[in-house]
C-alpha positions as CSV (number, residue, x, y, z in Angstrom):
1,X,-48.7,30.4,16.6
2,X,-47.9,30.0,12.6
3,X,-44.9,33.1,13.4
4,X,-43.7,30.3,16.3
5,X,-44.2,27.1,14.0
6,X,-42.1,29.0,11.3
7,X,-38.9,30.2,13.6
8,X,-39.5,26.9,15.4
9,X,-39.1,24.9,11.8
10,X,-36.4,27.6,10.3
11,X,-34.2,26.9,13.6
12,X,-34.7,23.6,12.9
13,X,-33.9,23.3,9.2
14,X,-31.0,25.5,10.1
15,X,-29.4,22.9,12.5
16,X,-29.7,20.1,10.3
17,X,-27.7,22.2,7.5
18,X,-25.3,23.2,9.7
19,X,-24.8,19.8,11.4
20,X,-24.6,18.0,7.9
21,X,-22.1,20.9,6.8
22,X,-20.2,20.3,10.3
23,X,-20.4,16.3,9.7
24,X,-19.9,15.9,6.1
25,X,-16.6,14.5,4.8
26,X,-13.8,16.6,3.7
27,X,-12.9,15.3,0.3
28,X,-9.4,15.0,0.3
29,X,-10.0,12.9,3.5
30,X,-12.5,10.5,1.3
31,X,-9.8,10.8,-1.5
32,X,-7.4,8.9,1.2
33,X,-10.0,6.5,2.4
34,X,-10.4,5.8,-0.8
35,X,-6.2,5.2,-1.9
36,X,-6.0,3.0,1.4
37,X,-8.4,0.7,0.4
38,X,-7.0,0.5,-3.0
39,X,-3.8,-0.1,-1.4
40,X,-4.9,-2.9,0.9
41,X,-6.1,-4.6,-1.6
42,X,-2.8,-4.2,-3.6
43,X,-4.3,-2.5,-6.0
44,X,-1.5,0.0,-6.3
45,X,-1.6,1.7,-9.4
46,X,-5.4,2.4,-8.8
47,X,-4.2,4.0,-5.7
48,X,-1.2,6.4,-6.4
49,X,-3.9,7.6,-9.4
50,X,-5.8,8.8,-7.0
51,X,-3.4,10.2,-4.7
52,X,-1.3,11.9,-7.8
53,X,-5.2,13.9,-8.5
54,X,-5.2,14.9,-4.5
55,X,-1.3,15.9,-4.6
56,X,-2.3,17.8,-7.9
57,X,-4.8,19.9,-6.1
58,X,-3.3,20.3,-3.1
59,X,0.7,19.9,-3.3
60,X,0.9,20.2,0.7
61,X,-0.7,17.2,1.7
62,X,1.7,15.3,3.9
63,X,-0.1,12.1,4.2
64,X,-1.1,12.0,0.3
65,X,2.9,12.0,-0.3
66,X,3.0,9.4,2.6
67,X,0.9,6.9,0.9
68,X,2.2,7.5,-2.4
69,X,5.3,6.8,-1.4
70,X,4.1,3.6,0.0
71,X,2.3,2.8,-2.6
72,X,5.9,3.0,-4.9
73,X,7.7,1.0,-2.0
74,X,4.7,-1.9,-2.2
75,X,5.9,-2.2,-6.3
76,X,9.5,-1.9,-5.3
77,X,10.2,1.5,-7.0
78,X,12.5,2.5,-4.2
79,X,13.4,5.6,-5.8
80,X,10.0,7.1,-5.7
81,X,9.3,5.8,-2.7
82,X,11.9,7.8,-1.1
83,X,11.3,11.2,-3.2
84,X,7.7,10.9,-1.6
85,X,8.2,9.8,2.0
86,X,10.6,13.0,2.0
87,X,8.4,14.6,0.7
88,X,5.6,14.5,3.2
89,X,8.5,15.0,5.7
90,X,9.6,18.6,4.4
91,X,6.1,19.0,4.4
92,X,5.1,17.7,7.9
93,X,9.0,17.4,9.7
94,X,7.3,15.4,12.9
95,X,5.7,13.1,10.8
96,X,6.5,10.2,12.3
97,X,5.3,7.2,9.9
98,X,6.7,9.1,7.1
99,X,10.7,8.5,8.6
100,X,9.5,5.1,9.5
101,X,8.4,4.2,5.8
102,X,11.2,5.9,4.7
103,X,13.5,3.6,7.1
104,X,11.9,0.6,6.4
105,X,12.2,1.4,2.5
106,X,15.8,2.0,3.0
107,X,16.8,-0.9,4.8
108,X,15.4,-3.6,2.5
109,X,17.3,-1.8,-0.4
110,X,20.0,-2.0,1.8
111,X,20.9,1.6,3.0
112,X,21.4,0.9,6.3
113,X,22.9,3.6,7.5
114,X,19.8,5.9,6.1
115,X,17.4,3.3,8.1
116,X,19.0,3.8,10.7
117,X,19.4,7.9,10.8
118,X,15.4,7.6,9.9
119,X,14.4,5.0,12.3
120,X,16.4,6.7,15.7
121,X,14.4,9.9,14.4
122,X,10.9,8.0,14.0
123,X,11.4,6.5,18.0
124,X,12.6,10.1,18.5
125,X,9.1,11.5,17.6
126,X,7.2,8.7,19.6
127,X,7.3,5.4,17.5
128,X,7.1,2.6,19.2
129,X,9.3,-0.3,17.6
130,X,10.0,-3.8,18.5
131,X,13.7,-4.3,20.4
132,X,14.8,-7.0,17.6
133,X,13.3,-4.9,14.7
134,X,15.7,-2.3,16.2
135,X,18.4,-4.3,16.7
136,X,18.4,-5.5,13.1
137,X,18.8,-2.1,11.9
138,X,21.2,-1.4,14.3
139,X,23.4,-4.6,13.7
140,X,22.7,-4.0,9.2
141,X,23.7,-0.2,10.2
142,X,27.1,-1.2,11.9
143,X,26.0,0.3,14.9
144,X,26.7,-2.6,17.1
145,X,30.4,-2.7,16.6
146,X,32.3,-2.0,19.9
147,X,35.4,0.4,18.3
């Protein structure tokens, strides 16, 4: 019976290491909770710290590049903004919110025509937009002329 109690308990033991392995958080994916927060509460700099440690240690994280890049656009440094959002696309090219921050950062620095090019591609990959959002970038673009 003490042989059964043991397996029994080492079976048991063994499951709950293995479920807590299987359920515990992957850091980099804490390291982005983390930056998000930060960045809702417009704490920006405390945000792109973090996210400049996570692209540091793993320069192929798509969605670390993302929200940097976001983060830059939130203190209007457009230029950075950019470099990141394309960025995380070469690094994830179906990336959809990546184009669409890049659109939306282009347009209100007034590079319509880039909006544009990135906004079609975002819709392209499945974002859904509003018909007068679109329609601004279309009409900023020039793409509502009739020739």
């Amino acid at each position: 019976m003490r042989k059964f109690i043991n397996v029994f308990m080492f079976f048991i033991i063994s499951g709950l290491v293995c479920f807590g392995i299987s359920w515990a958080a992957n850091p980099e994916t804490e390291i982005l909770d983390k930056a998000k927060g930060y960045l809702e509460k417009g704490e920006y700099d405390q945000s792109i710290s973090l996210l400049n440690s996570l692209i540091k240690n793993n320069p192929k994280n798509a969605e670390a590049f993302n929200y940097r890049g976001f983060d830059y656009y939130r203190k209007d440094e457009y230029k950075q903004a950019v470099e990141d959002f394309t960025e995380a696309i070469s690094l994830n090219p179906k990336y959809t919110d990546a184009y669409y921050n890049r659109a939306i950062t282009h347009y209100f620095h007034h590079y319509y025509q880039e909006a544009w090019v990135d906004l079609q591609k975002a819709q392209e990959l499945g974002k859904v937009c509003d018909e007068k959002f679109v329609e601004a970038f279309k009409k900023a673009a020039g793409v509502d002329k009739k020739p």
